[in-house]
Each structure stands twice: as structure tokens, then as C-alpha cells.
C-alpha positions in Angstrom: -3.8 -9.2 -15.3 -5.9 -9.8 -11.9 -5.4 -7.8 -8.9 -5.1 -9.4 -5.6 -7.7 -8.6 -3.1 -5.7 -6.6 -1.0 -4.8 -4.4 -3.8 -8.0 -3.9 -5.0 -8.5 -2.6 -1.3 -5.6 0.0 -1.8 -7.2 1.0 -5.4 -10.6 1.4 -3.5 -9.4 2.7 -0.3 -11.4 0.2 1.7 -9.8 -0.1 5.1 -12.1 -3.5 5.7 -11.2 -5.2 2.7 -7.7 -4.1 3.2 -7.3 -5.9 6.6 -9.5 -8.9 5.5 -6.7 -9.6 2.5 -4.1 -8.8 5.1 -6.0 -11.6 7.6 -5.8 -13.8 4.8 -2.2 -14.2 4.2 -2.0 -11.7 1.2 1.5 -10.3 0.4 1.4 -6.9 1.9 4.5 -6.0 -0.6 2.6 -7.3 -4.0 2.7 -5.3 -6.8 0.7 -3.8 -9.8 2.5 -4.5 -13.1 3.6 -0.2 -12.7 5.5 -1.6 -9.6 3.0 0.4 -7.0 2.6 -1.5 -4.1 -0.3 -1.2 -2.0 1.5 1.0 0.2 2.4 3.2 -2.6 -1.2 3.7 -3.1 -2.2 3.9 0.8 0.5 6.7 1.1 -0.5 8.5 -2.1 -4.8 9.3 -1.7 -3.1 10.1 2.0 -4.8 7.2 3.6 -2.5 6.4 6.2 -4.8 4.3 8.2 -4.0 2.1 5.7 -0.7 2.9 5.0 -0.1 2.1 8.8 -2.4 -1.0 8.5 0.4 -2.4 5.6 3.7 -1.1 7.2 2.4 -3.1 10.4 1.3 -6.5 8.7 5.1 -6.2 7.2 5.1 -3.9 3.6 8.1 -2.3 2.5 8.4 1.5 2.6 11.9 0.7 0.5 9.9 -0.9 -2.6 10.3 1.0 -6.1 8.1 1.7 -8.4 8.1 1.6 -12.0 9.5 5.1 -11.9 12.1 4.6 -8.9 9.9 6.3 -6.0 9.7 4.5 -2.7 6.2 4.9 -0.8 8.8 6.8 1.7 9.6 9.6 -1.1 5.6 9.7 -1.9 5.0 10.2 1.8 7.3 13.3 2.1 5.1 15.2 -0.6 1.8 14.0 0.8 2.2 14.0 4.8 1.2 10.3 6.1 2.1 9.4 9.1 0.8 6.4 11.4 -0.1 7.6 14.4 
């Protein structure tokens, strides 16, 4: 299965990419197959210049994963915040 762009950009942690695919009109809730979103994996390598980047262009912080973990439980055991 393809990735979209902007996920790729999560996977990558390319902050440029990331806003490009956001500038584009890309879903800033899709999903990988596991159910991570791209905010999932902003919040979990502790980028949250991205995570901020999604949450702002509309992502849910609510989402599930394939496991039942909202990017808002990841958050608590890495320590993102948007500034």
C-alpha cells in the first residue's frame, strides 16, 4: 500500500515535506494500515514541531491506533508540547 506524502514526511521527520503535503490539501488525520496517524508518529520520535504543524492544520490527538493509543496517551510518555 502507498503512503501519502505527508506521511512519508512523519516517517522521515521532514518538517518541509510535512507542511508542503499539509499546503496541498492532504488529510492531516490519514492513516497507516497499523492505524498511526501522522501525528502518532510526530508525537512519538518527539518532533513536536511537527506534531504542532498537524494539530494546527486540523489532526486529531483523539485518533486510535491499531493498538487503542491516542497520539495524546503517546505524548504523556514522550513530553511534546507545541510551544
Amino acid at each position: 500500500m502507498d503512503k501519502s506524502a505527508l506521511l512519508n514526511a512523519a516517517l522521515s521527520d521532514d518538517r518541509l515535506a510535512l507542511r508542503l503535503a499539509l499546503g496541498a490539501g492532504e488529510d492531516p488525520c490519514s492513516q497507516l494500515p497499523s492505524g498511526r496517524t501522522a501525528l502518532h508518529l510526530a508525537v512519538a520520535s518527539g518532533r513536536s514541531d511537527l506534531a504542532c504543524d498537524l494539530l494546527f492544520a486540523g489532526a486529531d490527538a483523539f485518533a486510535l491506533d491499531g493498538l487503542g493509543r491516542s497520539s495524546i496517551e503517546l505524548e504523556r510518555r514522550v513530553g511534546t508540547r507545541c510551544g
